[in-house]
C-alpha positions in Angstrom: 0.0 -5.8 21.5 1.3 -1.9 21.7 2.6 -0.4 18.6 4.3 2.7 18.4 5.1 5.0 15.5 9.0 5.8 14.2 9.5 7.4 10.6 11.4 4.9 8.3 15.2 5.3 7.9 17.8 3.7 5.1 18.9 1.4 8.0 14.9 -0.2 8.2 15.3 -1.5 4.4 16.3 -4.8 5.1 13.5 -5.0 7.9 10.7 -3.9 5.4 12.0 -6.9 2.9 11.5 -9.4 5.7 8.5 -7.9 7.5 7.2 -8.6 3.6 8.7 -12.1 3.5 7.3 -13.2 7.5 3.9 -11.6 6.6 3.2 -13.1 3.1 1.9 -16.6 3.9 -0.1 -15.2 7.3 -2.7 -14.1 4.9 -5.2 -16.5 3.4 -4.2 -14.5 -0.1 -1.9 -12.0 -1.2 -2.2 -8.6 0.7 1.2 -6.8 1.3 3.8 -6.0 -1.1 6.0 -9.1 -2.4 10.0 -8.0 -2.2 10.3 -7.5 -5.7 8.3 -4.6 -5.7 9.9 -3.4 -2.1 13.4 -3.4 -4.1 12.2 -2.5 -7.6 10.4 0.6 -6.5 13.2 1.7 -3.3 15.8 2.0 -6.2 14.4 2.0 -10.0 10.6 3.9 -9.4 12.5 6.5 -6.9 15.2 7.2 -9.1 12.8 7.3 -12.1 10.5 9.5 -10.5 13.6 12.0 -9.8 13.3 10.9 -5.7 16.0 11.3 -2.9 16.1 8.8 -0.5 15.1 10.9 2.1 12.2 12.7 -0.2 11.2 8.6 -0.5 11.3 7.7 3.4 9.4 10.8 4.4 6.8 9.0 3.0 7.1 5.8 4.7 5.4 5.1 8.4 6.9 2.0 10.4 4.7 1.0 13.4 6.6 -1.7 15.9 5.9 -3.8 18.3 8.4 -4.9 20.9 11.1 -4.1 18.3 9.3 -6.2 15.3 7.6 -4.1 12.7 3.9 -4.6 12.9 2.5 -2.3 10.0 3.8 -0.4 7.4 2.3 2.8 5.7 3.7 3.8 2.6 3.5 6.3 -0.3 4.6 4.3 -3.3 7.2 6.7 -5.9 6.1 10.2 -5.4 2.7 9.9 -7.6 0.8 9.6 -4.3 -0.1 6.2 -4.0 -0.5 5.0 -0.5 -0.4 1.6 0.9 -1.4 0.3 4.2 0.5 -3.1 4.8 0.1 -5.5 8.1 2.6 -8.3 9.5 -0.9 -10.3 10.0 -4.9 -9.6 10.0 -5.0 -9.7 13.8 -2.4 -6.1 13.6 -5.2 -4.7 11.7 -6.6 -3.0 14.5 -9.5 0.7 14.4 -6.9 2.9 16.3 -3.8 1.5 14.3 -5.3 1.7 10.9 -6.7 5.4 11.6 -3.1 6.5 12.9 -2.3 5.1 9.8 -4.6 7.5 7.8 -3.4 10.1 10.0 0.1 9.4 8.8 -0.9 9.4 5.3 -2.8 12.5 5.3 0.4 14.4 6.7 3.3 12.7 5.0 2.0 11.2 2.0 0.1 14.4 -0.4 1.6 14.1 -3.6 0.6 16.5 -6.3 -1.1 15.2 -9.5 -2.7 17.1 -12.3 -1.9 20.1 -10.5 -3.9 19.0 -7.3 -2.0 18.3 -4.0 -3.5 14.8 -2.7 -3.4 10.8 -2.4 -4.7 7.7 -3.2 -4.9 5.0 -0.9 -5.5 1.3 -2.3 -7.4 -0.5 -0.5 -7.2 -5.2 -1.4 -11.2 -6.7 -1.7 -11.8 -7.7 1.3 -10.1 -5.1 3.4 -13.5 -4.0 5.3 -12.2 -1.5 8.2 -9.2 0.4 6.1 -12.2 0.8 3.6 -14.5 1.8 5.7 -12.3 3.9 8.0 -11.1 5.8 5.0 -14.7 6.2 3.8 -15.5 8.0 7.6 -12.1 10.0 7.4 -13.7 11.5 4.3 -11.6 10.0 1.2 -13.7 9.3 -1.7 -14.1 5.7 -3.1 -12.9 6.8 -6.8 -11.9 3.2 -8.6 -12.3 -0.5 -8.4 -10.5 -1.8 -11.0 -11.8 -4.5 -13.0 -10.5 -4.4 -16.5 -7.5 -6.2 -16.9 -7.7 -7.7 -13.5 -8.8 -11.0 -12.1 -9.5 -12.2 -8.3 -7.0 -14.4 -7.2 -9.7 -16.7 -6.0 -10.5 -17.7 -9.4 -8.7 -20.0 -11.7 -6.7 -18.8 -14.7 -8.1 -19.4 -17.9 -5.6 -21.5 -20.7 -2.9 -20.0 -22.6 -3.9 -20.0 -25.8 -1.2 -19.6 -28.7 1.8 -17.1 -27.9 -0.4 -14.5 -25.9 -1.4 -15.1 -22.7 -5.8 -14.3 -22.5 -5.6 -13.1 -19.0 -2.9 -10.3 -17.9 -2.2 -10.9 -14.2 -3.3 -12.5 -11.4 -3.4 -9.9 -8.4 -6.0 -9.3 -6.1 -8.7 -6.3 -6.6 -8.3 -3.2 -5.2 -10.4 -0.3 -4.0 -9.1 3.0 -4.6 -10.3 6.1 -2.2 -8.3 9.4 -2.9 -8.1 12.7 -0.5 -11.3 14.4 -1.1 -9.4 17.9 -1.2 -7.8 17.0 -4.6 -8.9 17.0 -8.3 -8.1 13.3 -8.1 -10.6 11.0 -9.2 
């Protein structure tokens, strides 16, 4: 496989949604983005974060393979969130992901209580992005457990009108740019 880099344009949208769509069941749980959150946050979390299109794609990263999107790296809605998504584990290479990194160290600083950086998410599990990120010098700042629940394990019962356990999504490990404030 030989990926190359191109910056994301309007006319990639459609791509993204089914690079998101082929990708979903080639993992053994949910990694990437589902489309909802591709079209929610492309129209409604732009707008609402007072984004242009353009201010929104510069912080997108396509990498292709003969003509297919391979990975995606993207900053979420202008608060600096970075995500590093794959069309399957095998993509998920050392050089790719640090080009990657690269990409979201130059197109993704965001600024946040007054500090310019980033956070990149990294899903449980994801062993190189983590520890790539870790040697690049981000900061592992949050693993979120309160309100959050591995996907591997089964939901407990409804009980009454509330529901006990608030989503079903896998954990994440946060790292952010070790230049900001961010923690």
């Amino acid at each position: 496989m030989k990926v190359h880099f191109r910056n994301y344009n309007r006319k990639d949208f459609r791509r993204v949604r089914d690079f998101l769509v082929d990708s979903f069941p080639r993992f053994a749980r949910p990694r990437n983005w589902l489309i909802d959150r591709w079209n929610f946050v492309s129209e409604v979390g732009r707008i609402m974060n007072r984004l242009s299109e353009s201010q929104w794609a510069d912080g997108i990263g396509l990498w292709e393979d003969s003509g297919r999107i391979a990975a995606i790296a993207n900053e979420e809605e202008g608060k600096g969130d970075v995500f590093l998504q794959f069309a399957s584990p095998g993509v998920m290479t050392e050089p790719l992901v640090r080009e990657m990194l690269s990409f979201a160290d130059s197109h993704c600083i965001r600024p946040r209580k007054g500090d310019p950086g980033y956070m990149l998410r990294v899903p449980d599990g994801d062993d190189l992005p983590a520890r790539l990120a870790a040697e690049q010098g981000l900061v592992k700042t949050f693993s979120p457990t309160a309100g959050w629940r591995s996907i591997d394990s089964d939901p407990p019962p409804i009980t009454g009108k509330s529901l006990t356990w608030p989503c079903w999504v896998p954990r994440e490990t946060w790292f952010h740019s070790p230049r900001s404030g961010w923690t």
